[in-house]
C-alpha positions in Angstrom: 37.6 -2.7 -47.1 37.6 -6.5 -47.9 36.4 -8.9 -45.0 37.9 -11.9 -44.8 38.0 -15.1 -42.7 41.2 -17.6 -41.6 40.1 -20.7 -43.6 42.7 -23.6 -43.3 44.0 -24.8 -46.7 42.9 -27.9 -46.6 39.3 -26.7 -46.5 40.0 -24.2 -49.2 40.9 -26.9 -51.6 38.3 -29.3 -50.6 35.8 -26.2 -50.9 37.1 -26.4 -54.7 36.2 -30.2 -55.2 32.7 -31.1 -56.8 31.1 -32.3 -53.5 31.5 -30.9 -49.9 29.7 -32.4 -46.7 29.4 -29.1 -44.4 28.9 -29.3 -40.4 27.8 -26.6 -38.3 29.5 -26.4 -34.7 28.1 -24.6 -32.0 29.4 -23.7 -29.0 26.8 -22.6 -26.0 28.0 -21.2 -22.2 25.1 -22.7 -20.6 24.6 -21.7 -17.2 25.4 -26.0 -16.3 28.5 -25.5 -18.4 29.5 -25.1 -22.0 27.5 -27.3 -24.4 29.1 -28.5 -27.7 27.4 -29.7 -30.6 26.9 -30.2 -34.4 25.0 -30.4 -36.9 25.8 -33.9 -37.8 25.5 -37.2 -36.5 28.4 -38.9 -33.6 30.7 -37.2 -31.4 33.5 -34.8 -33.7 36.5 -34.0 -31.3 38.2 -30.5 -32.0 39.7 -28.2 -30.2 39.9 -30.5 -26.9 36.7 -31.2 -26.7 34.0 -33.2 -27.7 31.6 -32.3 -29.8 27.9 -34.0 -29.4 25.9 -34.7 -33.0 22.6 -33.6 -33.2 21.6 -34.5 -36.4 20.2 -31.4 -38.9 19.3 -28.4 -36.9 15.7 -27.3 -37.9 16.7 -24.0 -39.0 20.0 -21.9 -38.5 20.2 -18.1 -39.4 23.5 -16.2 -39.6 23.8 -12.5 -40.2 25.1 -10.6 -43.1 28.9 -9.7 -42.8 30.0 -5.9 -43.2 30.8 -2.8 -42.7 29.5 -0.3 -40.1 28.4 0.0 -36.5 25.4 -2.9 -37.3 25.6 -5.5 -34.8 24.6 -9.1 -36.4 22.5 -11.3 -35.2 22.3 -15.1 -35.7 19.5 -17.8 -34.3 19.1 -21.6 -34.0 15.5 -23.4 -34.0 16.3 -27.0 -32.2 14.2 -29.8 -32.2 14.3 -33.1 -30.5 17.1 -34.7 -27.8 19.4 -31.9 -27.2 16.2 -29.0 -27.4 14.9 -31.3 -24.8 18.2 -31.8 -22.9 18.0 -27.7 -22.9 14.2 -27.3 -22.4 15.0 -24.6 -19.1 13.6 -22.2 -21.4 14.4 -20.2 -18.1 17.6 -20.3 -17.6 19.1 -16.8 -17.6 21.5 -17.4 -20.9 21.8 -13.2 -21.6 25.2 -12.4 -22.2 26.5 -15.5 -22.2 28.9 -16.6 -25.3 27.7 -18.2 -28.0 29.8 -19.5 -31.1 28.7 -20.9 -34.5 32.0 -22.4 -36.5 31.4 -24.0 -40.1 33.6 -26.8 -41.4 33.5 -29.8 -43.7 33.7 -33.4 -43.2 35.3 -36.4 -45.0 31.6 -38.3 -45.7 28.0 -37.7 -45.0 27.0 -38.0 -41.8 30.7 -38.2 -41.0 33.2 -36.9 -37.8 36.2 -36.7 -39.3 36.9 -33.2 -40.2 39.2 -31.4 -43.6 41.0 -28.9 -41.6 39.9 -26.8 -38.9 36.5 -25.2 -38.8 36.2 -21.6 -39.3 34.1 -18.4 -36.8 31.1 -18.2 -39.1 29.5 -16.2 -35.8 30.8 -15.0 -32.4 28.2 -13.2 -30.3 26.5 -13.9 -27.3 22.8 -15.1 -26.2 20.4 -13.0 -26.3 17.0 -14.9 -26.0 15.1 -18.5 -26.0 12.1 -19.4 -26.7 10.1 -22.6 -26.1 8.7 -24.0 -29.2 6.0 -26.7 -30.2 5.7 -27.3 -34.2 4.0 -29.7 -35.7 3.9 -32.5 -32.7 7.6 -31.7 -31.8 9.0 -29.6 -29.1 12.0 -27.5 -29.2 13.9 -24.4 -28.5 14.2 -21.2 -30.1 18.2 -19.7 -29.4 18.5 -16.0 -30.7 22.4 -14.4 -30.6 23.8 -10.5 -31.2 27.2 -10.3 -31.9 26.9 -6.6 -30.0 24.9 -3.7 -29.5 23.7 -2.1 -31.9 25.2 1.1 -33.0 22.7 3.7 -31.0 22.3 1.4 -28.1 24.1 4.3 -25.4 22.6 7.6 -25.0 23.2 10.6 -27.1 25.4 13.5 -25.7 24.4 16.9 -25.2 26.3 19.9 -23.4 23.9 22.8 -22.8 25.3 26.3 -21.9 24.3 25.5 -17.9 26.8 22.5 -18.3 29.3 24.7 -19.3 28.9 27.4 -16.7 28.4 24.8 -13.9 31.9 23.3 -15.0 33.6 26.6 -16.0 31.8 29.4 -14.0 32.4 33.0 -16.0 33.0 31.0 -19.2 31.6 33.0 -22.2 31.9 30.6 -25.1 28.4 28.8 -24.9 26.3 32.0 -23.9 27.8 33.5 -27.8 26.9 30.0 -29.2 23.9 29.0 -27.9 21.7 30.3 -30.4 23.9 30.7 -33.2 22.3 27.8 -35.7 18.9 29.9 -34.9 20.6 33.2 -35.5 21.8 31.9 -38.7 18.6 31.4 -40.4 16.5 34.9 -39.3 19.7 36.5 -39.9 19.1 39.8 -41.6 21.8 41.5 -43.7 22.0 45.2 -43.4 21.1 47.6 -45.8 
């Protein structure tokens, strides 16, 4: 199975040039609202909306794409104005959807965008921590893009399942210990 991703044409051939200028957009539901920002400087407006430049994120992580029940996880170490703007390292933020798109611009440090950003992550919040490093202060945001493939319980049926469902039912008293009968089994001679 091949994975792919909807990247606009425009960005596929700038892509192929010998520089790019890469942004990162993120898009938070805060509990005060949705939050929109980037990883460069100024405001970029796409999609309606306004997006707020941060300047370089300290450090962004997204997961590895592919196949499976895996869920993927992705995290964003903030420092300065907006970790400060979101210091509530309280605020209850589980659950609540969170979207990394990655794009390019025409310049460094630029808003105008080539195309339209792609989903590099869609998840939701999962956890925030407050962070001091190095003199600065900051946040810590942590995202799953879904549970993980044992997160619900296993299933079992036992033969008292069975008869409490279908009384006089036969089938799991002659199966019941058939995987142990199978290995003392004795042949007859």
């Amino acid at each position: 199975m091949i994975l792919s991703r909807g990247i606009a044409p425009a960005v596929l051939t700038a892509l192929a040039g010998p520089v790019v200028y890469p942004v990162i957009m993120v898009a938070l539901d805060w509990p005060g609202g949705f939050i929109r920002f980037h990883s460069s400087v100024g405001v970029i407006t796409w999609g309606g909306f306004d997006w707020t430049g941060t300047g370089p994120f300290d450090s962004i992580s997204v997961g590895e794409e592919g196949e499976g029940l895996a869920s993927s996880d992705a995290s964003i170490r903030l420092l300065g104005p907006l970790a400060e703007s979101l210091e509530d390292s309280e605020a209850v933020i589980k659950n609540r959807s969170a979207v990394i798109y990655a794009g390019l611009v025409t310049q460094p440090a630029g808003t105008v965008l080539i195309g339209d950003p792609f989903v590099q992550f869609s998840g939701a919040m999962d956890g925030l921590v407050y962070i001091q490093d190095d003199g600065q202060h900051g946040l810590q945001l942590t995202m799953t893009a879904g549970p993980g493939a044992r997160v619900g319980a296993s299933i079992t049926h036992s033969y008292e399942d069975q008869l409490a469902k279908y009384p006089g039912d036969t089938a799991g008293r002659h199966t019941q210990l058939a995987a142990a009968n199978a290995r003392v089994r004795t042949w007859p001679e």
